[in-house]
ROPAMI-445209 format. One record per atom (N, C-alpha, C, O): residue in three letters; chain; atom name; x, y, z. Coordinates in Angstrom, 1 decimal, decimal comma. Layout:
type ALA; mol A; atom CA; u X; v Y; w Z
...
! end
This chain:
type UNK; mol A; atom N; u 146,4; v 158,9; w 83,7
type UNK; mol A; atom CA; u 147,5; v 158,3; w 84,5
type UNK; mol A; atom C; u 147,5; v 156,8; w 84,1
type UNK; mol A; atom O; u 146,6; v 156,2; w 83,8
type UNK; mol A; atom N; u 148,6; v 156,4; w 84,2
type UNK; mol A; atom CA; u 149,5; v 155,2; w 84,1
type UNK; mol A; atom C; u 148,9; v 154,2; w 84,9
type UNK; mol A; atom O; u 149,5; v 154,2; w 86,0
type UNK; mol A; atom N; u 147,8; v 153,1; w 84,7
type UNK; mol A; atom CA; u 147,6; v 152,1; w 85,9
type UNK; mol A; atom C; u 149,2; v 151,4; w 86,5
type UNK; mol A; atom O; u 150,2; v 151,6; w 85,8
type UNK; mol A; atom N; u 149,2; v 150,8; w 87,3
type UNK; mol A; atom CA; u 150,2; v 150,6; w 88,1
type UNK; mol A; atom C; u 151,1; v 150,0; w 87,9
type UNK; mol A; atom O; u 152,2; v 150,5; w 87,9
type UNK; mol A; atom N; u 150,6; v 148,3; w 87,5
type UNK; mol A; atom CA; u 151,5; v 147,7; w 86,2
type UNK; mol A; atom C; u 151,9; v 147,9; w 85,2
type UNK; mol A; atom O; u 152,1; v 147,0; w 84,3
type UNK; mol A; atom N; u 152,1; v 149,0; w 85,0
type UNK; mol A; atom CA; u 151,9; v 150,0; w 83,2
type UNK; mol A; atom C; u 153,5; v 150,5; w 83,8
type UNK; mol A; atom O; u 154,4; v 150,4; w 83,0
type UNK; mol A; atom N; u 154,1; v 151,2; w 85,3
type UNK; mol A; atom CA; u 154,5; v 151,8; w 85,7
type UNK; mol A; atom C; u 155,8; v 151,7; w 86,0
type UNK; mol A; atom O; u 155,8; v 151,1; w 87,0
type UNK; mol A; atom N; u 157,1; v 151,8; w 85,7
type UNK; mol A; atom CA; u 158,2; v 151,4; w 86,0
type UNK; mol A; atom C; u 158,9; v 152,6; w 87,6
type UNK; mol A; atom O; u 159,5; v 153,7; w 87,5
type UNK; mol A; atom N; u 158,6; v 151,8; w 88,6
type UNK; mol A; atom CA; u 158,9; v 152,5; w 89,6
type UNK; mol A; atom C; u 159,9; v 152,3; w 90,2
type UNK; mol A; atom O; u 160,3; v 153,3; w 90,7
type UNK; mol A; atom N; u 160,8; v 151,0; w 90,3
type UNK; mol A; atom CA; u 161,7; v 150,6; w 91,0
type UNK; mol A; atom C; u 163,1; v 151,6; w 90,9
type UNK; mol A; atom O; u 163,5; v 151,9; w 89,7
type UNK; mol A; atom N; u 163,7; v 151,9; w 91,9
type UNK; mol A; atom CA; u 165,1; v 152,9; w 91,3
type UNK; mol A; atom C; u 166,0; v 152,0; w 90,2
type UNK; mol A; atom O; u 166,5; v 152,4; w 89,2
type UNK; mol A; atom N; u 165,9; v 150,4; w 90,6
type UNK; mol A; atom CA; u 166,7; v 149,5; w 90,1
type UNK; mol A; atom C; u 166,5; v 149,2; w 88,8
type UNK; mol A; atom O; u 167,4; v 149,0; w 87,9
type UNK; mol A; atom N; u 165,2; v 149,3; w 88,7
type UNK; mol A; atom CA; u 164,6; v 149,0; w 87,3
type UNK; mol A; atom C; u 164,8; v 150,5; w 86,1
type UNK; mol A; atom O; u 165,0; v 150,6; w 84,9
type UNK; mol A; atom N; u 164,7; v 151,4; w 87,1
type UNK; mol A; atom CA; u 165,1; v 152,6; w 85,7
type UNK; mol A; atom C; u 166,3; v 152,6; w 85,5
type UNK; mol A; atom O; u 166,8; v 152,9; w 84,4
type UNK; mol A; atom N; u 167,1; v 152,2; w 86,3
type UNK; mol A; atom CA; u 169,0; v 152,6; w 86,1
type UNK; mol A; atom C; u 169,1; v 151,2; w 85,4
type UNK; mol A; atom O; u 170,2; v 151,2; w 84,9
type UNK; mol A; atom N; u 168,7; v 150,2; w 85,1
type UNK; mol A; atom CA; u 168,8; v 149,1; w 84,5
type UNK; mol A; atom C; u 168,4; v 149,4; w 82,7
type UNK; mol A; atom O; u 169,0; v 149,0; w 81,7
type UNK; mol A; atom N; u 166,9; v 150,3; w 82,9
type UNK; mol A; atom CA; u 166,6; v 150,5; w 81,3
type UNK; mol A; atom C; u 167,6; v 151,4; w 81,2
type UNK; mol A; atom O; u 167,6; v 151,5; w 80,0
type UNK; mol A; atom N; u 168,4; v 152,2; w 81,6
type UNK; mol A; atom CA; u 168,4; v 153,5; w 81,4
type UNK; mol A; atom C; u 169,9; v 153,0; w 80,9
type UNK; mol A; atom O; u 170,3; v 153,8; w 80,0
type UNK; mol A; atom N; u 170,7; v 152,2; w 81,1
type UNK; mol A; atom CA; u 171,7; v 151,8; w 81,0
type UNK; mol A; atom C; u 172,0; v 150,5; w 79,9
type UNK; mol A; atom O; u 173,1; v 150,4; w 79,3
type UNK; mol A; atom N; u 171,2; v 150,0; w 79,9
type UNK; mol A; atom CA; u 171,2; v 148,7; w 78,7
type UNK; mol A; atom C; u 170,3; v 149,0; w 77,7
type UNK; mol A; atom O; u 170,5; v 148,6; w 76,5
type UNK; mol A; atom N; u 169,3; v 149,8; w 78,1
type UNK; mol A; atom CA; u 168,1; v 149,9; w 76,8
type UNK; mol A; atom C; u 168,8; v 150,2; w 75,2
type UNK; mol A; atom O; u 170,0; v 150,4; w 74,9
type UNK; mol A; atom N; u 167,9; v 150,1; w 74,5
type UNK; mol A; atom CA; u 168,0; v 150,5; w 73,5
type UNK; mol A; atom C; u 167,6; v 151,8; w 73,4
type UNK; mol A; atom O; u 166,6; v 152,3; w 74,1
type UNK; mol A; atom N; u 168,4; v 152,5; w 72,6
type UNK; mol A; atom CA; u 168,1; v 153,9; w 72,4
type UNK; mol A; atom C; u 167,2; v 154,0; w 70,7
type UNK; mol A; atom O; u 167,4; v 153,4; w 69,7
type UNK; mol A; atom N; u 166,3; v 155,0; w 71,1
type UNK; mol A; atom CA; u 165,7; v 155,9; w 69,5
type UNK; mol A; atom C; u 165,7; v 157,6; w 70,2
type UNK; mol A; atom O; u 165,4; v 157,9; w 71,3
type UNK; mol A; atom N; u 166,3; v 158,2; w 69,2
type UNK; mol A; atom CA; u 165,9; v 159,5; w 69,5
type UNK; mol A; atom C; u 165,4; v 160,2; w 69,0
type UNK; mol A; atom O; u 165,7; v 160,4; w 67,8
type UNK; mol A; atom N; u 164,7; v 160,9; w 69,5
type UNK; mol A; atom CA; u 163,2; v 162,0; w 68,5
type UNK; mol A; atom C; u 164,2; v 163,6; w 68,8
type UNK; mol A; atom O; u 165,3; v 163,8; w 69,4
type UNK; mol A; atom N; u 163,1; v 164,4; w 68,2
type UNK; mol A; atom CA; u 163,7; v 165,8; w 68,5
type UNK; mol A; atom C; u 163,9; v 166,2; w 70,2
type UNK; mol A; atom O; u 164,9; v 166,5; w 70,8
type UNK; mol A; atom N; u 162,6; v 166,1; w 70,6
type UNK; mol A; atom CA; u 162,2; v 166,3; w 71,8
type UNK; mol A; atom C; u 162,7; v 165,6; w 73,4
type UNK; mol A; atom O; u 162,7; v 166,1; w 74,6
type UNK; mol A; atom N; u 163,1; v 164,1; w 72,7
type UNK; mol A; atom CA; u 163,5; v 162,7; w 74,1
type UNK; mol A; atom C; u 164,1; v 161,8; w 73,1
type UNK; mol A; atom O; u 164,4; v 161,9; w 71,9
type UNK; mol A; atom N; u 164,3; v 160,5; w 74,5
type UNK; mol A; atom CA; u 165,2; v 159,8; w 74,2
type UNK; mol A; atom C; u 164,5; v 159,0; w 74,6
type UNK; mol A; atom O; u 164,2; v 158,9; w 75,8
type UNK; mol A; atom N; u 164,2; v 158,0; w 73,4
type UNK; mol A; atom CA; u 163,4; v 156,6; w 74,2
type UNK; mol A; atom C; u 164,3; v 155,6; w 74,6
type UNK; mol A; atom O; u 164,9; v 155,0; w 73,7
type UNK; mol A; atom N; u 164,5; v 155,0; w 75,9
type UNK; mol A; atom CA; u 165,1; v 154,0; w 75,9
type UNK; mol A; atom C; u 164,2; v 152,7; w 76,3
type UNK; mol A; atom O; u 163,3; v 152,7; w 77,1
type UNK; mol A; atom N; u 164,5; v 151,8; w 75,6
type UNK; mol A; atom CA; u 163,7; v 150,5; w 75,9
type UNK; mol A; atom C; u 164,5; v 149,2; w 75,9
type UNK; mol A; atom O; u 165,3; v 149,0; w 75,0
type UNK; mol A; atom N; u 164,1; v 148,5; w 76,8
type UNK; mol A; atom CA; u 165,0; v 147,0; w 76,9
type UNK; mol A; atom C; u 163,7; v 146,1; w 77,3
type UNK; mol A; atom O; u 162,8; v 146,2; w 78,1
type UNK; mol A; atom N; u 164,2; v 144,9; w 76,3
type UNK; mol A; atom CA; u 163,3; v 143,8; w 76,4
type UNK; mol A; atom C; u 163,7; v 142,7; w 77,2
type UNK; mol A; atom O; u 164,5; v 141,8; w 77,0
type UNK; mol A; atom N; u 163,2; v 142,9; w 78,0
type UNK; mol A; atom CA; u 162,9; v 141,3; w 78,9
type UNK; mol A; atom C; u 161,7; v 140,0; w 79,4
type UNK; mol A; atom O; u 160,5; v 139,8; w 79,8
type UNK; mol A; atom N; u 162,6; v 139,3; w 79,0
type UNK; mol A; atom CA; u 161,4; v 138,0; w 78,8
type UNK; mol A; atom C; u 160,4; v 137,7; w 80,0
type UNK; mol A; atom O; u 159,4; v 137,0; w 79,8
type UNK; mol A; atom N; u 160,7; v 138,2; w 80,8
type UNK; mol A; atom CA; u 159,6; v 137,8; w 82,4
type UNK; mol A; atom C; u 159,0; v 138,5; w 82,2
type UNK; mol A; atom O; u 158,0; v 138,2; w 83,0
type UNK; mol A; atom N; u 158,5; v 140,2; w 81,3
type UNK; mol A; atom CA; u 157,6; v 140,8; w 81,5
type UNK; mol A; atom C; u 156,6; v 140,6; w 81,1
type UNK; mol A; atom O; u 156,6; v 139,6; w 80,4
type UNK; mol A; atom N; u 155,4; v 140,9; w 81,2
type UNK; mol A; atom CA; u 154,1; v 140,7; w 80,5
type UNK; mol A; atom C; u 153,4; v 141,4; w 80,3
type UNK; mol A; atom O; u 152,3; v 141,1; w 79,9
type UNK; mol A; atom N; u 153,8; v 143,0; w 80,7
type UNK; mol A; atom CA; u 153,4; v 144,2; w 80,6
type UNK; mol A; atom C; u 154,6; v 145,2; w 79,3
type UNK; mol A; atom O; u 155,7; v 144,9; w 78,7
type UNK; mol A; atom N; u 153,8; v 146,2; w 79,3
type UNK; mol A; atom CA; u 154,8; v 147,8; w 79,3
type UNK; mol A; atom C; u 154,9; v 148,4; w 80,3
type UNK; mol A; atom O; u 153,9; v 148,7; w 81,0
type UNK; mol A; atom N; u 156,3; v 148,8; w 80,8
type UNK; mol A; atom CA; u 156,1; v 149,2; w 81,8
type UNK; mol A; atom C; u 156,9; v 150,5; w 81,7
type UNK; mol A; atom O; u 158,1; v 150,4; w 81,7
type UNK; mol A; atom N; u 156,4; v 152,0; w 81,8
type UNK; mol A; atom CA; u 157,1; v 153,0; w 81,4
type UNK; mol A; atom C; u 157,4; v 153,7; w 82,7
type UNK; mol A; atom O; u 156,9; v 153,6; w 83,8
type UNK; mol A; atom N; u 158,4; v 154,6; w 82,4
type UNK; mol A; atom CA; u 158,9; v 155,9; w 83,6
type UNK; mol A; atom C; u 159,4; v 157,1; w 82,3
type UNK; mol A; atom O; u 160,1; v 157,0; w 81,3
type UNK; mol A; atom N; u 158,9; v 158,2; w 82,9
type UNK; mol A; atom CA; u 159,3; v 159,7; w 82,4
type UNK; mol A; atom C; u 160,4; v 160,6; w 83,4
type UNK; mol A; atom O; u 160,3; v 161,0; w 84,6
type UNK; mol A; atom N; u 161,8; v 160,7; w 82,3
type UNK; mol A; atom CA; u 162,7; v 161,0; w 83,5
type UNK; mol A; atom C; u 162,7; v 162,4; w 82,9
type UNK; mol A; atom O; u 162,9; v 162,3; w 81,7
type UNK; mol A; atom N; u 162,4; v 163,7; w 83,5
type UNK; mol A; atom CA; u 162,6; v 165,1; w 83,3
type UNK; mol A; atom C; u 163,4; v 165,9; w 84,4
type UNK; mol A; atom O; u 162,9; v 166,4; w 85,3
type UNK; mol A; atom N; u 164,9; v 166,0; w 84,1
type UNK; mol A; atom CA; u 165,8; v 166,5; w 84,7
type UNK; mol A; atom C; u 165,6; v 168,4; w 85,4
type UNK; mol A; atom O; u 164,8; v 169,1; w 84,8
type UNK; mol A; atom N; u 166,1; v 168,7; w 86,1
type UNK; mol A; atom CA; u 166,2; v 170,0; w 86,2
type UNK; mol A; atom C; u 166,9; v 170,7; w 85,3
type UNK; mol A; atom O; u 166,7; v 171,9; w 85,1
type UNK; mol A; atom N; u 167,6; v 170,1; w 84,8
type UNK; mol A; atom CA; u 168,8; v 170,8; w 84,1
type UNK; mol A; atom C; u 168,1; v 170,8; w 82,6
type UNK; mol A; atom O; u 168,9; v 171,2; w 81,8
type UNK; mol A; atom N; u 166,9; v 170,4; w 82,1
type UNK; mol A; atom CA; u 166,0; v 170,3; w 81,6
type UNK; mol A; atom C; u 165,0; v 171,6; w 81,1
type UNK; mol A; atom O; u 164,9; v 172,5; w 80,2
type UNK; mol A; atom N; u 164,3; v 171,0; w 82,4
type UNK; mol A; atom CA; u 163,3; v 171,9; w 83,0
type UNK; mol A; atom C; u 163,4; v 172,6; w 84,1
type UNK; mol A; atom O; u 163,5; v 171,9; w 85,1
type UNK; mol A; atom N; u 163,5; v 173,9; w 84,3
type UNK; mol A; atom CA; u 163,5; v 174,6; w 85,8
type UNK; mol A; atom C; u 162,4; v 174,1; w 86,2
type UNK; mol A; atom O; u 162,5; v 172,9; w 86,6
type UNK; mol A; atom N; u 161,7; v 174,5; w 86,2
type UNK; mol A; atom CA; u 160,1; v 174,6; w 87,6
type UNK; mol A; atom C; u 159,2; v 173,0; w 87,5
type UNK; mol A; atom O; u 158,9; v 172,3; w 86,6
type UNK; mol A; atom N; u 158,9; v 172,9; w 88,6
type UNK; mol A; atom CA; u 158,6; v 171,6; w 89,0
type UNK; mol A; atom C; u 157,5; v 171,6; w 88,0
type UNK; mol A; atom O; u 157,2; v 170,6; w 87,3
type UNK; mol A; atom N; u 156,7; v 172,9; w 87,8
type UNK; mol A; atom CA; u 155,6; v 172,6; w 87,4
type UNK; mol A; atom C; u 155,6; v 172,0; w 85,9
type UNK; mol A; atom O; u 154,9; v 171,0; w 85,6
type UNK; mol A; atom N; u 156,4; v 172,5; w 85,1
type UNK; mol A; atom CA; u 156,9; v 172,5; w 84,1
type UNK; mol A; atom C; u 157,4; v 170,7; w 83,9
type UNK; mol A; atom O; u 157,2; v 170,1; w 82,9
type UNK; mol A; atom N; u 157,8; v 170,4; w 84,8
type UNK; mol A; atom CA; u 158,2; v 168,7; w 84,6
type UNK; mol A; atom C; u 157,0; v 168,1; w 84,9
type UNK; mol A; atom O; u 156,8; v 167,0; w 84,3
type UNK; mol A; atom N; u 156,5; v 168,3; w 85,3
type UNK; mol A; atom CA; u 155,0; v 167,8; w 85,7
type UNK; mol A; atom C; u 153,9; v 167,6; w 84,9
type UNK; mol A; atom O; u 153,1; v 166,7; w 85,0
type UNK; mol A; atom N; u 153,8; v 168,8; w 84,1
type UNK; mol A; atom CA; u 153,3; v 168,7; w 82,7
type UNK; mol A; atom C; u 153,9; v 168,2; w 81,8
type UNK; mol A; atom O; u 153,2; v 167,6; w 81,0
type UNK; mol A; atom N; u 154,7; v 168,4; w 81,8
type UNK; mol A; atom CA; u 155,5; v 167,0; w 80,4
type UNK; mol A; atom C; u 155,1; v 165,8; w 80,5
type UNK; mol A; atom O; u 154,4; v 165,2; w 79,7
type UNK; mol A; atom N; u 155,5; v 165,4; w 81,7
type UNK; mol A; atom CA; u 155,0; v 163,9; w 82,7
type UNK; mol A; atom C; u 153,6; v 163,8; w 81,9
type UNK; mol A; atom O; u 153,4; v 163,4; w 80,8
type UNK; mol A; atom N; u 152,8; v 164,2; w 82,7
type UNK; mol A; atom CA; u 151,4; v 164,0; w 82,1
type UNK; mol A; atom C; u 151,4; v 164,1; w 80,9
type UNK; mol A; atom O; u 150,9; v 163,1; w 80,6
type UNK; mol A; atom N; u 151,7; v 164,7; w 79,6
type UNK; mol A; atom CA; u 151,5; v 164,9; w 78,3
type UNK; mol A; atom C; u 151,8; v 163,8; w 77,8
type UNK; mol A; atom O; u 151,2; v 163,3; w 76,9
type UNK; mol A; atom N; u 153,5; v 163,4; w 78,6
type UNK; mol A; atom CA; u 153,2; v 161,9; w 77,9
type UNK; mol A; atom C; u 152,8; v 160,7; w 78,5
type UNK; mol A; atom O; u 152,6; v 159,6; w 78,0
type UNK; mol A; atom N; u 152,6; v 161,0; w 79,5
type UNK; mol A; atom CA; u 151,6; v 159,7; w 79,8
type UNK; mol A; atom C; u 150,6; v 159,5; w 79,7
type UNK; mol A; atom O; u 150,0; v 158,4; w 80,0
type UNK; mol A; atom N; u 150,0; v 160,8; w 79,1
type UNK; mol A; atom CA; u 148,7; v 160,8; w 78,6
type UNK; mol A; atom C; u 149,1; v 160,1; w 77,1
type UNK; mol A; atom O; u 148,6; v 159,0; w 76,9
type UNK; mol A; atom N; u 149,8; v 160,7; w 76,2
type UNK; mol A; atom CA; u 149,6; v 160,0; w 74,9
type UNK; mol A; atom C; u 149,9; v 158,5; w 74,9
type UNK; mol A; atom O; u 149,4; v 157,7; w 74,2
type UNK; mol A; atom N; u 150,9; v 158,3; w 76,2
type UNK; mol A; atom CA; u 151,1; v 156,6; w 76,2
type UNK; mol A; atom C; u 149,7; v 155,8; w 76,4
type UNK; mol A; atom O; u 149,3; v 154,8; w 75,7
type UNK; mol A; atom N; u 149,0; v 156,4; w 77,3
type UNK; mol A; atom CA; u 147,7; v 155,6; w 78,4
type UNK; mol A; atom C; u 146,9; v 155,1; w 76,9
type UNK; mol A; atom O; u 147,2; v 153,9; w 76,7
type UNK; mol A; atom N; u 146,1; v 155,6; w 75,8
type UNK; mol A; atom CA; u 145,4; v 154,9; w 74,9
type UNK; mol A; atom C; u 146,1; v 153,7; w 74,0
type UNK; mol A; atom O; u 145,4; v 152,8; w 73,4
type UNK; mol A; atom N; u 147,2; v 153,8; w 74,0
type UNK; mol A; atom CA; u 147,6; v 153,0; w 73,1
type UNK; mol A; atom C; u 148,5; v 151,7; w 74,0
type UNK; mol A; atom O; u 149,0; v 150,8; w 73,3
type UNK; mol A; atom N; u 148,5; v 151,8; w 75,2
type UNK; mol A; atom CA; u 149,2; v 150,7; w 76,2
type UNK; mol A; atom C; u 149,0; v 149,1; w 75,7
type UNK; mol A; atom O; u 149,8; v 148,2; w 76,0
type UNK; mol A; atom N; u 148,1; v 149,0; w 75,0
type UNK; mol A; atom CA; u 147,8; v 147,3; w 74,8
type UNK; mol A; atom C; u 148,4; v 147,5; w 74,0
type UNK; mol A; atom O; u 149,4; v 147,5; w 74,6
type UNK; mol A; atom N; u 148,7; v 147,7; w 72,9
type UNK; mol A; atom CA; u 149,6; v 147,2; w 71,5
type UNK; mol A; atom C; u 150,9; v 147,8; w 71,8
type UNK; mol A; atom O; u 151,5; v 147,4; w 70,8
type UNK; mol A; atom N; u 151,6; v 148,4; w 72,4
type UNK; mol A; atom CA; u 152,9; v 148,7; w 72,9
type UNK; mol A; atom C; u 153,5; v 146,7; w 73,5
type UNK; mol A; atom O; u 153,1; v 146,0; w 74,3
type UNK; mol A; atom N; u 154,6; v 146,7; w 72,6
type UNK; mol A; atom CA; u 155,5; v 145,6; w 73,2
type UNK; mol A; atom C; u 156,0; v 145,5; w 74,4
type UNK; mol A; atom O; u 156,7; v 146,5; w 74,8
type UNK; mol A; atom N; u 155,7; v 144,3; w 75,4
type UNK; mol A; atom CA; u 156,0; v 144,2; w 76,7
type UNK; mol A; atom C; u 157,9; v 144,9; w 76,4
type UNK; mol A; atom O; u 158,7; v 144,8; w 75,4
type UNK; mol A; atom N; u 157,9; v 145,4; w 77,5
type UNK; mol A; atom CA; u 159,2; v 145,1; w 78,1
type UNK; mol A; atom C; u 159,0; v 146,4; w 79,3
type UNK; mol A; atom O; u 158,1; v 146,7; w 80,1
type UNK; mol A; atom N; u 160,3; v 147,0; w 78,8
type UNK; mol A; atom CA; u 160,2; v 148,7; w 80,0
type UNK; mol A; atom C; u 161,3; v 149,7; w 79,1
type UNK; mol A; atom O; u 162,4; v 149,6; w 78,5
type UNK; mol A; atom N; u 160,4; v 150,6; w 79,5
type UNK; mol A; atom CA; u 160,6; v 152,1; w 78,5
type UNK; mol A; atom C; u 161,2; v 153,2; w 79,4
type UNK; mol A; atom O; u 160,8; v 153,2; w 80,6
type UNK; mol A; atom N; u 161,9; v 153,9; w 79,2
type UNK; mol A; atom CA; u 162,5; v 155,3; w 80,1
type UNK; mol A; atom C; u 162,2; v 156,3; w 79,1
type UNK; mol A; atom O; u 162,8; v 156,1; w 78,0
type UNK; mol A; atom N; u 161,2; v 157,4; w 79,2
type UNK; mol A; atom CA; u 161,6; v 158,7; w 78,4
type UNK; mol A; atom C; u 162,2; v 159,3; w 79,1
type UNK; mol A; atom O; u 162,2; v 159,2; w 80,3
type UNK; mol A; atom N; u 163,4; v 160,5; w 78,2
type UNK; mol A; atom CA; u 164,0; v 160,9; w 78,9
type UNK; mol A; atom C; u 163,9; v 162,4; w 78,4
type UNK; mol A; atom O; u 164,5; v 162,6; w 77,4
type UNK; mol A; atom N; u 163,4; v 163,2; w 78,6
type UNK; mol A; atom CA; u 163,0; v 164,8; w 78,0
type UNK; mol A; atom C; u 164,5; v 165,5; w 78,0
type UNK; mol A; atom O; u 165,5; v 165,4; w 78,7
type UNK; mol A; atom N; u 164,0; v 166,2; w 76,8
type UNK; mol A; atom CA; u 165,0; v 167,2; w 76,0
type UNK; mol A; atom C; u 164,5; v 168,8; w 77,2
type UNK; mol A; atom O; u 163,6; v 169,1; w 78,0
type UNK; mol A; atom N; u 165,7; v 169,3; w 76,5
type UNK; mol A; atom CA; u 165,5; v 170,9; w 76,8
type UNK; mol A; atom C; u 164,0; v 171,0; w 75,4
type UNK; mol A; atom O; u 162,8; v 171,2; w 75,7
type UNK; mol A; atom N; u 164,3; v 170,9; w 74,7
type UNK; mol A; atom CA; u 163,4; v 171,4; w 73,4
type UNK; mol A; atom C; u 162,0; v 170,6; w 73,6
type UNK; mol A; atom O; u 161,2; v 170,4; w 72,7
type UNK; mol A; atom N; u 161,9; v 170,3; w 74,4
type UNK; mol A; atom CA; u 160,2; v 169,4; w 74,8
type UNK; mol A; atom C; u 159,7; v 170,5; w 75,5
type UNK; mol A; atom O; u 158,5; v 170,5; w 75,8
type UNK; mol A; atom N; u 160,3; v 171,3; w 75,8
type UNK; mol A; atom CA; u 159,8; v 172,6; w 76,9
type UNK; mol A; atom C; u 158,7; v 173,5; w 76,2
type UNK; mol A; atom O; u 157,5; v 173,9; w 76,4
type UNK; mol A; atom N; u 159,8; v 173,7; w 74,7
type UNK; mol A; atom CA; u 158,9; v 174,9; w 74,0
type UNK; mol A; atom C; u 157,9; v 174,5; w 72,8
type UNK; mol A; atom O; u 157,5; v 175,2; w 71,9
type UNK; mol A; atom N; u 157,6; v 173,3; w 72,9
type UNK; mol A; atom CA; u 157,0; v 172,7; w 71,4
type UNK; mol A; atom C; u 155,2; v 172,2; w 72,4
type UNK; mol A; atom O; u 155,3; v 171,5; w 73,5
type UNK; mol A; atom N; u 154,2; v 172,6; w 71,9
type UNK; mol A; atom CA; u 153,1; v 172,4; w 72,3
type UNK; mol A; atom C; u 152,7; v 170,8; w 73,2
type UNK; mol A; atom O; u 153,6; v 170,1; w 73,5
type UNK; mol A; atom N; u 151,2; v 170,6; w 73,4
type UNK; mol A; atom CA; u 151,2; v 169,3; w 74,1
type UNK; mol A; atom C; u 151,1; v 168,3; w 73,0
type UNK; mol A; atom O; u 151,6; v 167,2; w 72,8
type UNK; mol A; atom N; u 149,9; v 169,2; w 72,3
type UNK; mol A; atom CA; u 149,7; v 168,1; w 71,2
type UNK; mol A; atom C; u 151,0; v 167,7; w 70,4
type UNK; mol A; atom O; u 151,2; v 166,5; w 70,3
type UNK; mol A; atom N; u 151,7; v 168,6; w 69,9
type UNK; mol A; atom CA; u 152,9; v 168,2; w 68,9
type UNK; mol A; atom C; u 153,5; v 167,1; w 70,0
type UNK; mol A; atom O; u 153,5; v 165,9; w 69,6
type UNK; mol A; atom N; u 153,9; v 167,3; w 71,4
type UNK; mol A; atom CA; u 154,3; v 166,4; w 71,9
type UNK; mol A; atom C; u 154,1; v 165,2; w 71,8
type UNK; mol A; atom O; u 155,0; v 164,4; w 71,5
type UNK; mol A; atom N; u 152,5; v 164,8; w 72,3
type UNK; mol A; atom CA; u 151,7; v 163,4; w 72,0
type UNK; mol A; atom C; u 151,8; v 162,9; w 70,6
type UNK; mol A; atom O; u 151,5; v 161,7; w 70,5
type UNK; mol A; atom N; u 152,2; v 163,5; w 69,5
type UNK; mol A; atom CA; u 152,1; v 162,9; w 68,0
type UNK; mol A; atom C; u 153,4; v 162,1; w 68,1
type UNK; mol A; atom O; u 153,5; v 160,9; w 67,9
type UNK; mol A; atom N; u 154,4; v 163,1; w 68,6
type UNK; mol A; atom CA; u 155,7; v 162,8; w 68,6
type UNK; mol A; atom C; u 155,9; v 161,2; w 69,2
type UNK; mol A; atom O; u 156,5; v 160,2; w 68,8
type UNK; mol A; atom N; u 155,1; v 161,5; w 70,5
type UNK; mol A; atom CA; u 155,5; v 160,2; w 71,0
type UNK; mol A; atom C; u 154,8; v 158,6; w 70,3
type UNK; mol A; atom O; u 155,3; v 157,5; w 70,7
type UNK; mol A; atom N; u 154,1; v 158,8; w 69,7
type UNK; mol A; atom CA; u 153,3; v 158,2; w 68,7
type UNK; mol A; atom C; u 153,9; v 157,5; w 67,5
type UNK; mol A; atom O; u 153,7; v 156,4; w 66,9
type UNK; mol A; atom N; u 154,8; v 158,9; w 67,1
type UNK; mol A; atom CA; u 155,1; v 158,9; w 66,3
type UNK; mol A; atom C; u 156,6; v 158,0; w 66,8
type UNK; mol A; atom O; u 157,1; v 157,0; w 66,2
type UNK; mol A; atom N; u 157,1; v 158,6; w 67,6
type UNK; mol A; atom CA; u 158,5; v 157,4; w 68,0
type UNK; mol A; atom C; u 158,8; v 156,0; w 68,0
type UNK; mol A; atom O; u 159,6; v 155,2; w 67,6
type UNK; mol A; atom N; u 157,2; v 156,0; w 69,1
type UNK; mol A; atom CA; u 157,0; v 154,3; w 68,9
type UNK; mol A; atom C; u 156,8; v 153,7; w 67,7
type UNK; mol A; atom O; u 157,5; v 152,7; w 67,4
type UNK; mol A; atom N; u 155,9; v 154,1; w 66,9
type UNK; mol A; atom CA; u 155,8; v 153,2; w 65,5
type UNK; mol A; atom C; u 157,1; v 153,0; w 65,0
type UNK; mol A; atom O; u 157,6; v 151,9; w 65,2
type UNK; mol A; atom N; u 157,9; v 154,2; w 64,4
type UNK; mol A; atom CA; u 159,0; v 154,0; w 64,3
type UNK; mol A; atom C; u 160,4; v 153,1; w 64,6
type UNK; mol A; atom O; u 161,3; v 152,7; w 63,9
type UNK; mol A; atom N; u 160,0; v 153,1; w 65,9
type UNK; mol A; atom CA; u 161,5; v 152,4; w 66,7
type UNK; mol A; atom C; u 160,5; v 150,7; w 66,8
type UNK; mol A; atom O; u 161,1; v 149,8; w 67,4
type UNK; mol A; atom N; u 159,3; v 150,4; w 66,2
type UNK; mol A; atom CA; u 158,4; v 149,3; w 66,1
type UNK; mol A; atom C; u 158,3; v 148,6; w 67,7
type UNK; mol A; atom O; u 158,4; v 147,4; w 67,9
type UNK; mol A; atom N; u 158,0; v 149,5; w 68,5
type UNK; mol A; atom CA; u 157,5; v 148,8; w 69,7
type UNK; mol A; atom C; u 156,1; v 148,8; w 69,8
type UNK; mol A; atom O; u 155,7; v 148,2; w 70,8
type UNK; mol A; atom N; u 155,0; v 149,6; w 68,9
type UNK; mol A; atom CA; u 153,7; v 150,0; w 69,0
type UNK; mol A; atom C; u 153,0; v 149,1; w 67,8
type UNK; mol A; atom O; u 152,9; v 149,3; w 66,6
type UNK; mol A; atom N; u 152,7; v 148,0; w 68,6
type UNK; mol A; atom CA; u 152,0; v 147,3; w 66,9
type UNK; mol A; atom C; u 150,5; v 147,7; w 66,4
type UNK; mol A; atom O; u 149,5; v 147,8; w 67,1
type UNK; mol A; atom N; u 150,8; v 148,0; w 65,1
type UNK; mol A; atom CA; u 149,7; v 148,7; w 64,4
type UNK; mol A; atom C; u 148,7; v 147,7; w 63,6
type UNK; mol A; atom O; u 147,8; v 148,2; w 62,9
! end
């Protein structure tokens, strides 16, 4: 789990990333991220739709999968605030493939300094 300041909770603040961010898209999600200068964290939220995922349970596990692969690498991730936003196709691809993926997004889109 995501310590607290890690956490993007506000309704205001996801419809704000979710709307100005910057987009990268992987197979699986849609990373959006927008940089703001007052931050001094990362501060992430995982949005998994119904229309998505049927069963709660099923969103709930994604949730965790990626917030699991976020939680070790949180200190070199670039302040700002992140929205994942889950695919239909994040359903049927394993946990681990998941976690690489997301790993793999950040290096790429260079918000994860290596």
């Amino acid at each position: 789990m995501l310590p607290k300041k890690h956490r993007l909770s506000k309704h205001a603040e996801v419809a704000k990333t979710t709307a100005r961010g910057r987009s990268f898209f992987s197979q699986s999600f849609i990373l959006k991220s927008l940089a703001l200068p007052k931050t001094e964290f990362a501060k992430f939220t995982v949005i998994v739709s119904t229309k998505a995922v049927k069963t709660a349970v099923a969103r709930n596990r994604l949730k965790r999968v990626i917030r699991q692969a976020i939680h070790p690498h949180i200190k070199q991730i670039k302040s700002g605030q992140y929205a994942i936003i889950i695919k239909r196709s994040a359903a049927t691809i394993t946990s681990k493939d998941l976690a690489v993926e997301v790993v793999e997004a950040l290096t790429k889109s260079k918000l994860l300094k290596v």
